[in-house]
PyMOL Python script that loads the backbone (N, CA, C, O; Angstrom):
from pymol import cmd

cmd.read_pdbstr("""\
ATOM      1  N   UNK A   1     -35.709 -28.266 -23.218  1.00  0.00           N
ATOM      2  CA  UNK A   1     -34.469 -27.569 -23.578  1.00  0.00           C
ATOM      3  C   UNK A   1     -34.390 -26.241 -22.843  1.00  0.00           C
ATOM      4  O   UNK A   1     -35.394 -25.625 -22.487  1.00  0.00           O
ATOM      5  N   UNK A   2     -33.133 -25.829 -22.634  1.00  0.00           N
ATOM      6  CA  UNK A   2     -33.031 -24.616 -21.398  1.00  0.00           C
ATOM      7  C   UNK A   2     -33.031 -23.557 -22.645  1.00  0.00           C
ATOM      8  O   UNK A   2     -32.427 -23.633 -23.715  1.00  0.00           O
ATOM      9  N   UNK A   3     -33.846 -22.618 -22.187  1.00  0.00           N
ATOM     10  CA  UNK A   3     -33.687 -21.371 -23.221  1.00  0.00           C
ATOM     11  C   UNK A   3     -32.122 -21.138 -23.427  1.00  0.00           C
ATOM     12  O   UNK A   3     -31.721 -21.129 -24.591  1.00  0.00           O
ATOM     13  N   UNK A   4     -31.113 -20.930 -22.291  1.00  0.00           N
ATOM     14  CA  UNK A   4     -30.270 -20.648 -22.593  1.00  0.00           C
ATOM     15  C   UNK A   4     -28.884 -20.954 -23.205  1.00  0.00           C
ATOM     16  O   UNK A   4     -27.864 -20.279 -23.341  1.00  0.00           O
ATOM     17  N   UNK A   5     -29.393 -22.844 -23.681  1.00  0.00           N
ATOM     18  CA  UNK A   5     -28.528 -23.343 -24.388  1.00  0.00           C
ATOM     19  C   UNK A   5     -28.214 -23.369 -25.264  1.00  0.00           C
ATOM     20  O   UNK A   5     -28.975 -23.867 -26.094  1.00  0.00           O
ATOM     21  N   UNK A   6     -26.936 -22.879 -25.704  1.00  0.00           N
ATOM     22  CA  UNK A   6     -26.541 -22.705 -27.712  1.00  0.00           C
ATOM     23  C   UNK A   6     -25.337 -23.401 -27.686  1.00  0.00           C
ATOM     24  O   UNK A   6     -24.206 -23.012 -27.979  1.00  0.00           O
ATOM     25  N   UNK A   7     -25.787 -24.634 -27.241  1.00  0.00           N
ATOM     26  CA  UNK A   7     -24.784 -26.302 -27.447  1.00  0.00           C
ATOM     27  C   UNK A   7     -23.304 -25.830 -26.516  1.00  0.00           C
ATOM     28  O   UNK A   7     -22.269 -26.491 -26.436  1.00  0.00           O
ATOM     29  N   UNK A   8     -23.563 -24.628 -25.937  1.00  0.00           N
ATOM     30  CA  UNK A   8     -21.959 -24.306 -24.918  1.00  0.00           C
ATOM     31  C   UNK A   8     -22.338 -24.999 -23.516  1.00  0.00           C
ATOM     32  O   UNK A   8     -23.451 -24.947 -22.993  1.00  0.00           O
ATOM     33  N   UNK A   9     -21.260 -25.625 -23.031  1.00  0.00           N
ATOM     34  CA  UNK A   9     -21.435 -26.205 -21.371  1.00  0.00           C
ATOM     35  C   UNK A   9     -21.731 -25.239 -20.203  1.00  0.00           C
ATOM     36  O   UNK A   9     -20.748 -24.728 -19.667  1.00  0.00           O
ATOM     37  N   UNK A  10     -22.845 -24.953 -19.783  1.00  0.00           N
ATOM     38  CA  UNK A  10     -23.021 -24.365 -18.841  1.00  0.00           C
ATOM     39  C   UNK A  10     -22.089 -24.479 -17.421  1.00  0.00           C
ATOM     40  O   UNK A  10     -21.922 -25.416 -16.640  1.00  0.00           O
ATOM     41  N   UNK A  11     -21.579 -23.137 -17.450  1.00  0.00           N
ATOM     42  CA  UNK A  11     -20.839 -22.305 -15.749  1.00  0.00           C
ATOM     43  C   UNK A  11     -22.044 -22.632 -14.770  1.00  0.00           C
ATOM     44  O   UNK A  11     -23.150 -22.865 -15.259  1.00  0.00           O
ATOM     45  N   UNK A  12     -21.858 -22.652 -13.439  1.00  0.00           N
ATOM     46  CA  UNK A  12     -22.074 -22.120 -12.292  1.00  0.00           C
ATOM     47  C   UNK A  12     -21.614 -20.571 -12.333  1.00  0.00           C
ATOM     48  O   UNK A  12     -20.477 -20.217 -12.646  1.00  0.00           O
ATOM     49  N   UNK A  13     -22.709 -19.663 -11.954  1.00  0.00           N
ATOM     50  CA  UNK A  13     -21.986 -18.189 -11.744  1.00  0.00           C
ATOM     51  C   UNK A  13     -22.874 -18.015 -10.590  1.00  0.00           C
ATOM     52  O   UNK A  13     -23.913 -18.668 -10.498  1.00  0.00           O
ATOM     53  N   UNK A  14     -22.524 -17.194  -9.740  1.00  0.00           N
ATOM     54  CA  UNK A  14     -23.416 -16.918  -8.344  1.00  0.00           C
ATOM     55  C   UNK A  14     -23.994 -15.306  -8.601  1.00  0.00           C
ATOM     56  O   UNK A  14     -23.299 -14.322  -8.851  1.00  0.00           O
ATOM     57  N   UNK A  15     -25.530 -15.368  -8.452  1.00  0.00           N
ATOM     58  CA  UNK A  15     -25.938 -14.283  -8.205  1.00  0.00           C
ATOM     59  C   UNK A  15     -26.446 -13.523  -7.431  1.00  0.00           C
ATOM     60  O   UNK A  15     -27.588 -13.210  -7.770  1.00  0.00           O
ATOM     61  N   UNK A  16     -26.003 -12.955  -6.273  1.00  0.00           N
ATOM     62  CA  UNK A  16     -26.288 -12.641  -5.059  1.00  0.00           C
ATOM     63  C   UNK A  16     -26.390 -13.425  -3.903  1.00  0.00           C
ATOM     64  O   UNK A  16     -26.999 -13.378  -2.834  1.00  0.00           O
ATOM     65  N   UNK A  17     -25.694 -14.068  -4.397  1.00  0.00           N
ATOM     66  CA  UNK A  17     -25.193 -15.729  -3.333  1.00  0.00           C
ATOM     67  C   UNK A  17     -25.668 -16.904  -3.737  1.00  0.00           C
ATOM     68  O   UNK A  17     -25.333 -17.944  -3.171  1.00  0.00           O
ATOM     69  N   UNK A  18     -26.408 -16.881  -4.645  1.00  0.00           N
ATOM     70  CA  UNK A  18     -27.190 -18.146  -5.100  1.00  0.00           C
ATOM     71  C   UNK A  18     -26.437 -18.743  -6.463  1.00  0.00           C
ATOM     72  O   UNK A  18     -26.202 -17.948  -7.373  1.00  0.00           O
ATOM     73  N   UNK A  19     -26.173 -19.725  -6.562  1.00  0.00           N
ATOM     74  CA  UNK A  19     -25.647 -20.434  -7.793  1.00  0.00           C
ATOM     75  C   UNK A  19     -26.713 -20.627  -9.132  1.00  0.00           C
ATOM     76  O   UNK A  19     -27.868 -21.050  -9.161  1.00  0.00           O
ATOM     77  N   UNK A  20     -26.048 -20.258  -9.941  1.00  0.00           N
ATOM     78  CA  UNK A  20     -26.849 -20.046 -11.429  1.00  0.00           C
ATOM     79  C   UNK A  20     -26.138 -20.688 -12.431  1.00  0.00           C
ATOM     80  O   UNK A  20     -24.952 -20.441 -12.648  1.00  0.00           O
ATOM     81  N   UNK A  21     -27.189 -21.989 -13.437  1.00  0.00           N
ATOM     82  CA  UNK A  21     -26.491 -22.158 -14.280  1.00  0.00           C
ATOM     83  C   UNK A  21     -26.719 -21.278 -15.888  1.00  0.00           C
ATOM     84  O   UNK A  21     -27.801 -20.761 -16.166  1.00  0.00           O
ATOM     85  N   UNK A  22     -25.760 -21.242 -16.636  1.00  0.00           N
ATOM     86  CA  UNK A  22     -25.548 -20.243 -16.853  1.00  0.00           C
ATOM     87  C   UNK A  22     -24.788 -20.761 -18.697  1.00  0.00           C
ATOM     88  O   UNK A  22     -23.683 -21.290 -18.816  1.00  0.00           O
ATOM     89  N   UNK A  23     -25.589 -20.475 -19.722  1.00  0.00           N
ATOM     90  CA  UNK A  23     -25.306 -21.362 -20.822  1.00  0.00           C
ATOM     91  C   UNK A  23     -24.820 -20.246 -21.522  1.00  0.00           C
ATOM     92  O   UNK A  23     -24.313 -20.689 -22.552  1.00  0.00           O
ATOM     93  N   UNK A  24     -24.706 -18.896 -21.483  1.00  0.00           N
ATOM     94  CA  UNK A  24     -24.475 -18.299 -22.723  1.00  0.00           C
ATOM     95  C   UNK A  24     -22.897 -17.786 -22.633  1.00  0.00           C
ATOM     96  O   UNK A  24     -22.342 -17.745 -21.535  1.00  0.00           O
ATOM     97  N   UNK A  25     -22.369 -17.488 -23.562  1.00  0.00           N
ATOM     98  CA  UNK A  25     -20.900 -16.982 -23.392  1.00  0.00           C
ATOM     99  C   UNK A  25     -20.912 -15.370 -22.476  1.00  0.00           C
ATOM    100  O   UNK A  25     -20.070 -14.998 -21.658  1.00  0.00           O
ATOM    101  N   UNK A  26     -22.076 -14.671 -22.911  1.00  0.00           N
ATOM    102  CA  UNK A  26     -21.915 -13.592 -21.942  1.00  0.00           C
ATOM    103  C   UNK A  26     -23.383 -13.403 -21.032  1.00  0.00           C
ATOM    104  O   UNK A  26     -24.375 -14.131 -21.004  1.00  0.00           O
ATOM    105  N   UNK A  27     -23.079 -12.073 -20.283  1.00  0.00           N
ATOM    106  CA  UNK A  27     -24.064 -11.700 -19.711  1.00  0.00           C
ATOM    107  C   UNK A  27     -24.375 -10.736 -19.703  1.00  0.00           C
ATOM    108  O   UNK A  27     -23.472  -9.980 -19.343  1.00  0.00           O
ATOM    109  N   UNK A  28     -25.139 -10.333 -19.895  1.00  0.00           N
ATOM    110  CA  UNK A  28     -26.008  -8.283 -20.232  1.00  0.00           C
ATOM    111  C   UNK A  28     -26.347  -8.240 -18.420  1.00  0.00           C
ATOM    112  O   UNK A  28     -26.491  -9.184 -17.643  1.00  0.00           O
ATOM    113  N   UNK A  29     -26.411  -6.313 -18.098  1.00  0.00           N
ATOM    114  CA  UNK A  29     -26.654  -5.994 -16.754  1.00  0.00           C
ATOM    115  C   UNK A  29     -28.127  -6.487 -16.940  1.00  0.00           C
ATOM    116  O   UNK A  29     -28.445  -6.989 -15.862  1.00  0.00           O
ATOM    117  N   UNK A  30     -29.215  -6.574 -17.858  1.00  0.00           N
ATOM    118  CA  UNK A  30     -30.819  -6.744 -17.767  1.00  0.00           C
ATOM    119  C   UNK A  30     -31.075  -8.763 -17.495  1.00  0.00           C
ATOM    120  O   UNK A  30     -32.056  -9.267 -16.949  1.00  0.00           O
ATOM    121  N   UNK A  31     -29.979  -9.453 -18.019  1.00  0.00           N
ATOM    122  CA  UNK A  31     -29.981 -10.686 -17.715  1.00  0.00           C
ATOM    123  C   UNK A  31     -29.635 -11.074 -16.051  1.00  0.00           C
ATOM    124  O   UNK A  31     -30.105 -11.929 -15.301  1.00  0.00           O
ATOM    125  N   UNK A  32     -28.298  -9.729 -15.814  1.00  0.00           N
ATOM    126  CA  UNK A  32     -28.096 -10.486 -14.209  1.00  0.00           C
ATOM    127  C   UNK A  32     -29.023  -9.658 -13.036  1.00  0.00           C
ATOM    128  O   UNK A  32     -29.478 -10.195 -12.026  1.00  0.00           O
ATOM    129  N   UNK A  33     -29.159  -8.530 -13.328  1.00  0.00           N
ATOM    130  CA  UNK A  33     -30.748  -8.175 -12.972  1.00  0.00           C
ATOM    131  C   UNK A  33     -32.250  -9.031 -12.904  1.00  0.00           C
ATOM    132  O   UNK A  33     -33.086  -8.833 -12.022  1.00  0.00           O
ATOM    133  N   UNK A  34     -32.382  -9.860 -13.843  1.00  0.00           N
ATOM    134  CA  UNK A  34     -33.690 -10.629 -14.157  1.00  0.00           C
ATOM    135  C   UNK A  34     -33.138 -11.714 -13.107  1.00  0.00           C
ATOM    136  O   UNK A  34     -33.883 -12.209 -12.262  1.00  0.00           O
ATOM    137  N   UNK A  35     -31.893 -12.019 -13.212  1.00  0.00           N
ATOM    138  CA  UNK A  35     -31.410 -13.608 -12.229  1.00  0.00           C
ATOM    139  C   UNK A  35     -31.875 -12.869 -10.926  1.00  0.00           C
ATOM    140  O   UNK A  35     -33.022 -13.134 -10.566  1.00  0.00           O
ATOM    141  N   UNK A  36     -31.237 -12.077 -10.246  1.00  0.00           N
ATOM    142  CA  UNK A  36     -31.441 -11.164  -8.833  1.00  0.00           C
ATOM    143  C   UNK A  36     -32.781 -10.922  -8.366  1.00  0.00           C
ATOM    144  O   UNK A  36     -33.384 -11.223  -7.336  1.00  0.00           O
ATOM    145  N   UNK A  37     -33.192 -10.042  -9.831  1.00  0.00           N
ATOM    146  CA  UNK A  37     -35.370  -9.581  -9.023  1.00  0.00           C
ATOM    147  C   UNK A  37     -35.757 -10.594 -10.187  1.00  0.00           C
ATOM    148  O   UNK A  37     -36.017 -10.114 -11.290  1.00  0.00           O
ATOM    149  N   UNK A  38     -35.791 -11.522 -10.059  1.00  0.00           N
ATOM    150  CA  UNK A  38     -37.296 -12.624 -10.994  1.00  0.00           C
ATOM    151  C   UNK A  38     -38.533 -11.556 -11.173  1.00  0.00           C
ATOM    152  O   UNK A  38     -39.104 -11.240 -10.130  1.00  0.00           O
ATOM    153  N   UNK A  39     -38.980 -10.996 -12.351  1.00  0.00           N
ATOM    154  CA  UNK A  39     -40.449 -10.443 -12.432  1.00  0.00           C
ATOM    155  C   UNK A  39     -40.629  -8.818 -11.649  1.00  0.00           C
ATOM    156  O   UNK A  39     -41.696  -8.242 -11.434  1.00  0.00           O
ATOM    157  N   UNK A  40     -39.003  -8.244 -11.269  1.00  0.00           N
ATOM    158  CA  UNK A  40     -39.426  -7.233 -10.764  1.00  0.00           C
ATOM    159  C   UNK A  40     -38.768  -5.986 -11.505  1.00  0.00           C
ATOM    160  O   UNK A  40     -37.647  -5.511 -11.325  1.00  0.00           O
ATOM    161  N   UNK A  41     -39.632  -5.638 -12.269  1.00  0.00           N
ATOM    162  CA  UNK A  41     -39.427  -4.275 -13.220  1.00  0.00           C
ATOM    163  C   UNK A  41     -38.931  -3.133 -12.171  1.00  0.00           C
ATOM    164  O   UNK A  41     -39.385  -3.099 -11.027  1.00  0.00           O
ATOM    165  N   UNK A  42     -37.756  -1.996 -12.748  1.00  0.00           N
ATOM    166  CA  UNK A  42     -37.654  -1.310 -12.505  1.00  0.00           C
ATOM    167  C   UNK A  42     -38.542  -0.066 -12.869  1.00  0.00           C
ATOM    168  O   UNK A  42     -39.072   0.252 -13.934  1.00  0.00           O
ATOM    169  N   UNK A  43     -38.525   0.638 -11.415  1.00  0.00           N
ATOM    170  CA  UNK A  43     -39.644   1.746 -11.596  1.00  0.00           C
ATOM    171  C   UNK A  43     -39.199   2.531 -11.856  1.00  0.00           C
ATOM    172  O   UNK A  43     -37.969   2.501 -11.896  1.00  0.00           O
ATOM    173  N   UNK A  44     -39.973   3.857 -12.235  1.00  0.00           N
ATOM    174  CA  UNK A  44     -38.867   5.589 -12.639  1.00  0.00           C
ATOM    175  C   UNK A  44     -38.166   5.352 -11.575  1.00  0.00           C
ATOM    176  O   UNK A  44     -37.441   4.378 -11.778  1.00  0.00           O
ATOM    177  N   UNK A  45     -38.004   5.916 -10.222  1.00  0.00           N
ATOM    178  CA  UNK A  45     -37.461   5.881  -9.322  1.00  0.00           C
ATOM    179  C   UNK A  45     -36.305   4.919  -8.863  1.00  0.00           C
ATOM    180  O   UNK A  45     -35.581   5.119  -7.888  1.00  0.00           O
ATOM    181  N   UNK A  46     -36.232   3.611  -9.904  1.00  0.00           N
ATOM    182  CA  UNK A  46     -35.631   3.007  -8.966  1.00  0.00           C
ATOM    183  C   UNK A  46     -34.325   2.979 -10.241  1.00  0.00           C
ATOM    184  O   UNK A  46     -34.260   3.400 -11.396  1.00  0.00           O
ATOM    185  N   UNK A  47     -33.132   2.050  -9.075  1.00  0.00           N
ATOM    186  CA  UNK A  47     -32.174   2.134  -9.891  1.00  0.00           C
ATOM    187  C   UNK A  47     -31.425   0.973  -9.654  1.00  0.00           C
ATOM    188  O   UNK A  47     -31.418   0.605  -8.479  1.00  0.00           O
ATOM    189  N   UNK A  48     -30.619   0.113 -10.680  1.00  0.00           N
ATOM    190  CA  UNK A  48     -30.052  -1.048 -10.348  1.00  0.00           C
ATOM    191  C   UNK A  48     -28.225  -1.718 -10.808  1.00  0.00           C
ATOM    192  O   UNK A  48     -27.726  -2.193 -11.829  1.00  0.00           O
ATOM    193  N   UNK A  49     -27.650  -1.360  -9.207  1.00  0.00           N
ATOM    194  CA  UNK A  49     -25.721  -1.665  -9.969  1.00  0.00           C
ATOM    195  C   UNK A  49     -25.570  -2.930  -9.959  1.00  0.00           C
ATOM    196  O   UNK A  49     -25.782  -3.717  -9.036  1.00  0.00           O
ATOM    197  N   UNK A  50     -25.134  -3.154 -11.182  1.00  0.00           N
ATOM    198  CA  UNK A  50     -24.290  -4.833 -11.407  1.00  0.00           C
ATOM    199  C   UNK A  50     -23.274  -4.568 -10.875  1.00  0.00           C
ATOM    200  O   UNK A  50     -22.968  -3.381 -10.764  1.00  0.00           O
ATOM    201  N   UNK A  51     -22.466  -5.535 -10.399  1.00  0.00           N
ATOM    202  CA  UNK A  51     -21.142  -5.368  -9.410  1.00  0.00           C
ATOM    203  C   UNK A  51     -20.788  -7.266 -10.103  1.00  0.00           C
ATOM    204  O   UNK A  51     -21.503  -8.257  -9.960  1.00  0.00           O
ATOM    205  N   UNK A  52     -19.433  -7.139 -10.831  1.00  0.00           N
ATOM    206  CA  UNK A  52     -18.713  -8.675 -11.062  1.00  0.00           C
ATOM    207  C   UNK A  52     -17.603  -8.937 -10.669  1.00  0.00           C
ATOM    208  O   UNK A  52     -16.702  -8.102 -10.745  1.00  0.00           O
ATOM    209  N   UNK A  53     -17.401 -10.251 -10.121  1.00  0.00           N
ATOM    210  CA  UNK A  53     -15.676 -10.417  -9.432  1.00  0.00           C
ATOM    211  C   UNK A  53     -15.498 -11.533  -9.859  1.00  0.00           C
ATOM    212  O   UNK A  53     -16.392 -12.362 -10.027  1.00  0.00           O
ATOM    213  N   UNK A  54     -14.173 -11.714 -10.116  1.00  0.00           N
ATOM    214  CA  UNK A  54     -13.752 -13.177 -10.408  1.00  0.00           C
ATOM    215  C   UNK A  54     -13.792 -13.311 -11.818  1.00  0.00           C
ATOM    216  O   UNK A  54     -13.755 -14.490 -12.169  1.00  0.00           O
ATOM    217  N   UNK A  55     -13.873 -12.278 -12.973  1.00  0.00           N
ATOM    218  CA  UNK A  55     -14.299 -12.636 -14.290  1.00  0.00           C
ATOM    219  C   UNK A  55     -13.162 -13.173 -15.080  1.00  0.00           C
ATOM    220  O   UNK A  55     -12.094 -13.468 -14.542  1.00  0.00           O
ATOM    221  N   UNK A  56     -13.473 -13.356 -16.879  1.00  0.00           N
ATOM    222  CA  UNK A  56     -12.737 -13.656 -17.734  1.00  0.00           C
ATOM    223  C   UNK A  56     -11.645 -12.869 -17.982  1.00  0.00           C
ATOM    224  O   UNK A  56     -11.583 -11.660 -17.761  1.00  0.00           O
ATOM    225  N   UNK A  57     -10.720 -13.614 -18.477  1.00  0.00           N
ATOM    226  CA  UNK A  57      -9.689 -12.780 -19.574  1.00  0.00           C
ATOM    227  C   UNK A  57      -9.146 -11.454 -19.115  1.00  0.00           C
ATOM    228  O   UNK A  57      -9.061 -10.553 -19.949  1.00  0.00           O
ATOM    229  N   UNK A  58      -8.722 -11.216 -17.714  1.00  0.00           N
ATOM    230  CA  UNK A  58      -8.140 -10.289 -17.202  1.00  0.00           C
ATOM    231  C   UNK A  58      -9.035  -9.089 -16.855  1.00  0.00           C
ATOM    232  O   UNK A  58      -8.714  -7.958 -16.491  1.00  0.00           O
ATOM    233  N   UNK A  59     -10.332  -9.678 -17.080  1.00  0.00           N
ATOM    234  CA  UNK A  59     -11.029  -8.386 -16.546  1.00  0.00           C
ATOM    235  C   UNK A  59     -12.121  -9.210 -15.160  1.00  0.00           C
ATOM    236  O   UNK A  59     -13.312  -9.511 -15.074  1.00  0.00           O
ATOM    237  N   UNK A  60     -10.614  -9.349 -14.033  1.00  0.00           N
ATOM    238  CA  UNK A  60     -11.286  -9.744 -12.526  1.00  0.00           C
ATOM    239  C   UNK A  60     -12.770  -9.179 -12.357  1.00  0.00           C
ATOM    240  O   UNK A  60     -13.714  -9.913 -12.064  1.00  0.00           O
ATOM    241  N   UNK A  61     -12.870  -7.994 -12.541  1.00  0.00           N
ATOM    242  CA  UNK A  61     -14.123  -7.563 -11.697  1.00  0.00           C
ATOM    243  C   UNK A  61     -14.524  -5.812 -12.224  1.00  0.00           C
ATOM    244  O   UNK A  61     -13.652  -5.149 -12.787  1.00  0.00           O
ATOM    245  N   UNK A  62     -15.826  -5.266 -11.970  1.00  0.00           N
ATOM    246  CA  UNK A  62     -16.036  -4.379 -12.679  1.00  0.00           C
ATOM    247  C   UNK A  62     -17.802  -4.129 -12.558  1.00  0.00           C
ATOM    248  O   UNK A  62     -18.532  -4.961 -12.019  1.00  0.00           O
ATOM    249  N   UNK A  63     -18.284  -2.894 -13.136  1.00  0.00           N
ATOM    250  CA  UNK A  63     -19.692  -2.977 -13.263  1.00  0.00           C
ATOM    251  C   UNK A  63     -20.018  -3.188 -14.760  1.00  0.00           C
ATOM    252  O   UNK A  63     -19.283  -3.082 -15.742  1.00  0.00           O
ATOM    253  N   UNK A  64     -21.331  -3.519 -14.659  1.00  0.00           N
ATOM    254  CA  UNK A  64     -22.439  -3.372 -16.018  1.00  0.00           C
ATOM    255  C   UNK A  64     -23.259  -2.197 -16.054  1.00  0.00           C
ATOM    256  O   UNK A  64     -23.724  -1.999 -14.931  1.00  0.00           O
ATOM    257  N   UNK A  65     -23.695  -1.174 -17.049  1.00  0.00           N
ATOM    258  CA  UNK A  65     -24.355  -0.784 -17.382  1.00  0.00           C
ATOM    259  C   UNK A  65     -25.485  -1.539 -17.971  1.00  0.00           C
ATOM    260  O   UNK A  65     -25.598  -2.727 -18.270  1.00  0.00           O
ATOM    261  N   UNK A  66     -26.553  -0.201 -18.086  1.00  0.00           N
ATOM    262  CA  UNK A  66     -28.078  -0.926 -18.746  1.00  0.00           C
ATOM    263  C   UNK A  66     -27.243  -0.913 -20.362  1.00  0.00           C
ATOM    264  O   UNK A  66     -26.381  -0.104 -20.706  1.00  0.00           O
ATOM    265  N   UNK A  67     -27.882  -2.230 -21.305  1.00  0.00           N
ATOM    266  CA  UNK A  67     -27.213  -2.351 -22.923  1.00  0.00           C
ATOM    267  C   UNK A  67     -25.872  -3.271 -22.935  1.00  0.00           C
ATOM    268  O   UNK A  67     -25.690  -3.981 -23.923  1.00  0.00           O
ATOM    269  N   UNK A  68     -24.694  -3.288 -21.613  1.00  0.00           N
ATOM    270  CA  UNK A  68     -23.811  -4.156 -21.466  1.00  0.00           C
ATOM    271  C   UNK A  68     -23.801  -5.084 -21.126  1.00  0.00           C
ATOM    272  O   UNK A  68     -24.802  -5.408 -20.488  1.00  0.00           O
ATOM    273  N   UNK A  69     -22.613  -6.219 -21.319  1.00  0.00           N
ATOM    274  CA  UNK A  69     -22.331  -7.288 -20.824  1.00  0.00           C
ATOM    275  C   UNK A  69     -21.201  -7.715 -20.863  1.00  0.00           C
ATOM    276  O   UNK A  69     -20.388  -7.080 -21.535  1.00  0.00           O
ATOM    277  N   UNK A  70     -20.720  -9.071 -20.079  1.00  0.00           N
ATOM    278  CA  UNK A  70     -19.363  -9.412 -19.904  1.00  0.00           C
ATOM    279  C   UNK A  70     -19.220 -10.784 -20.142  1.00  0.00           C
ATOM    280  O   UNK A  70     -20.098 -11.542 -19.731  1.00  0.00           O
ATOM    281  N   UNK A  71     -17.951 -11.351 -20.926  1.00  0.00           N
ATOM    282  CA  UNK A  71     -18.165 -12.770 -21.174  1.00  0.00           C
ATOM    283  C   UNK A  71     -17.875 -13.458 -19.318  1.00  0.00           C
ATOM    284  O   UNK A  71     -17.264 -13.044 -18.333  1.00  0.00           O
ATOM    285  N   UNK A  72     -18.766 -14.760 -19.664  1.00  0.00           N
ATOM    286  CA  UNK A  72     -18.998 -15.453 -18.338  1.00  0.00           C
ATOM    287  C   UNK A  72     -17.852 -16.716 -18.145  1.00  0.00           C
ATOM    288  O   UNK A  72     -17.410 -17.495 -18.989  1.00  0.00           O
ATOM    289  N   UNK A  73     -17.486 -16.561 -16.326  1.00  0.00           N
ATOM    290  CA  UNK A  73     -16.775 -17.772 -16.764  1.00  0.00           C
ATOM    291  C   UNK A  73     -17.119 -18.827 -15.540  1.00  0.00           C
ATOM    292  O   UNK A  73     -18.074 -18.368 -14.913  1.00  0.00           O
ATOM    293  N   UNK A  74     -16.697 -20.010 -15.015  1.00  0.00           N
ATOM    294  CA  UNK A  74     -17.250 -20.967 -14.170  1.00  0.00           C
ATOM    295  C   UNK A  74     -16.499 -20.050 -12.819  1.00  0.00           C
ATOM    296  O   UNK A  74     -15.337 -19.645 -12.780  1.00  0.00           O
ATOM    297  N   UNK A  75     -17.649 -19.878 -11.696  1.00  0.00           N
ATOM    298  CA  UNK A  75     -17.487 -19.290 -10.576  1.00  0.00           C
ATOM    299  C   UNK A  75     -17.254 -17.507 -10.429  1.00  0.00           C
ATOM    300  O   UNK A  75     -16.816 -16.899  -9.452  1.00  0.00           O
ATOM    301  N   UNK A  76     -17.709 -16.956 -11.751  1.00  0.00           N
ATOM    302  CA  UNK A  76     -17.690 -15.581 -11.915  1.00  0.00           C
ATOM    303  C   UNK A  76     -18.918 -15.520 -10.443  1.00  0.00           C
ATOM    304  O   UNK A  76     -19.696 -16.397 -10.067  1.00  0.00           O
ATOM    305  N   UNK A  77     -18.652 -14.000  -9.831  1.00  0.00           N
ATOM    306  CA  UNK A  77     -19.752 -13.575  -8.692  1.00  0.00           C
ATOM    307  C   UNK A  77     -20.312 -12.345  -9.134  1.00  0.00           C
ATOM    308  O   UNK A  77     -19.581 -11.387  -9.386  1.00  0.00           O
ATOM    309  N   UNK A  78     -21.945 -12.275  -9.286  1.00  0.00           N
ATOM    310  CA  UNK A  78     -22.506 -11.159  -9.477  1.00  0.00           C
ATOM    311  C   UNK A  78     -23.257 -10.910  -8.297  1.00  0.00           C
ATOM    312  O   UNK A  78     -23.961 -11.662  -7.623  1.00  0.00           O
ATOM    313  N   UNK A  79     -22.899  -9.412  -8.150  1.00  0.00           N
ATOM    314  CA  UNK A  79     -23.777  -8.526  -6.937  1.00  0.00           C
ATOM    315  C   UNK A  79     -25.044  -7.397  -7.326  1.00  0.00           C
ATOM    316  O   UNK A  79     -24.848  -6.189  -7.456  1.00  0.00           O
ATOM    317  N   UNK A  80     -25.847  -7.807  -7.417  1.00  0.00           N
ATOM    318  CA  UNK A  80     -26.878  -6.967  -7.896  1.00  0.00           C
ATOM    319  C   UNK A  80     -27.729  -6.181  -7.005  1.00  0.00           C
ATOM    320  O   UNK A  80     -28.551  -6.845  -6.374  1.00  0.00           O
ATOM    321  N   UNK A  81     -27.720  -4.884  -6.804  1.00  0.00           N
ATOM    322  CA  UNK A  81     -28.281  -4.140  -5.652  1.00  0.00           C
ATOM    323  C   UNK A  81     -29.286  -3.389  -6.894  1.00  0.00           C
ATOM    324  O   UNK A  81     -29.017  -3.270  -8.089  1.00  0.00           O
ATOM    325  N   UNK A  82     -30.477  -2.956  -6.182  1.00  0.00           N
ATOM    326  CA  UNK A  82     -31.307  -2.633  -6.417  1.00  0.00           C
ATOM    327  C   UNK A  82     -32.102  -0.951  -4.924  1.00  0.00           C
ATOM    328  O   UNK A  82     -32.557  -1.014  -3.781  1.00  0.00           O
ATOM    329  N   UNK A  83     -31.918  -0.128  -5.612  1.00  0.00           N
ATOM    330  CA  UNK A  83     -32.240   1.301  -4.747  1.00  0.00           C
ATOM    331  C   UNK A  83     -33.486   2.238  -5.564  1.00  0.00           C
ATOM    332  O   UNK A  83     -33.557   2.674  -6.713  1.00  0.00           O
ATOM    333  N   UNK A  84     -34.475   2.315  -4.292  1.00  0.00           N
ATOM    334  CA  UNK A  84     -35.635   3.343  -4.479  1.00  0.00           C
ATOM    335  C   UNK A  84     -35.354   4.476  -3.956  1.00  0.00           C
ATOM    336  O   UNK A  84     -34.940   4.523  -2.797  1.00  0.00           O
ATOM    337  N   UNK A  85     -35.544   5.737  -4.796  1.00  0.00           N
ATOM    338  CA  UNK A  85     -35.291   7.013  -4.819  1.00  0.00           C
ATOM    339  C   UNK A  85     -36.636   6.974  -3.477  1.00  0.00           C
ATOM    340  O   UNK A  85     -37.368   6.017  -3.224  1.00  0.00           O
ATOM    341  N   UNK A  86     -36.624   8.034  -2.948  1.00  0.00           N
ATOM    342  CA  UNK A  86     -37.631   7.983  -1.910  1.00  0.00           C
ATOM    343  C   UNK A  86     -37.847   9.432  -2.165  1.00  0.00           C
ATOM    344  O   UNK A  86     -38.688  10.054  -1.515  1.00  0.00           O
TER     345      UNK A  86
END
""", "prot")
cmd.dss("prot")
cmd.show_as("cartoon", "prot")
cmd.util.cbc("prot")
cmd.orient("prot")
């Protein structure tokens, strides 16, 4: 069973070009972050923008904060950049 199934039909959503299936009604910035770096914790230094296009219910496109999320829909696009303070 997929962790992320709660009996809803999983979207395709793309995350940084890669296709993701995708079972929950929304998505938190720490979920489309985890899709983007698999296993890679943010450091003090570092910092990470959600960027969404194509979304639900009149809200085309937009960022996530760390604690937020946005309901998901089939072919939503997430851009997840990731920057080290140097």
């Amino acid at each position: 069973m997929n962790p992320n199934d709660h009996g809803k039909k999983p979207v395709t959503i793309i995350v940084n070009t890669r296709s993701v299936e995708w079972a929950e009604k929304e998505i938190t910035y720490e979920q489309a972050y985890d899709l983007a770096y698999p296993g890679q914790l943010l450091g003090d230094g570092d910092t990470a923008t959600v960027e969404y296009s194509r979304g639900a219910g009149g809200h085309g496109g937009g960022s996530l904060t760390a604690g937020h999320g946005v309901h998901v829909k089939e072919g939503m696009v997430f851009d997840v950049y990731r920057t080290t303070r140097s």
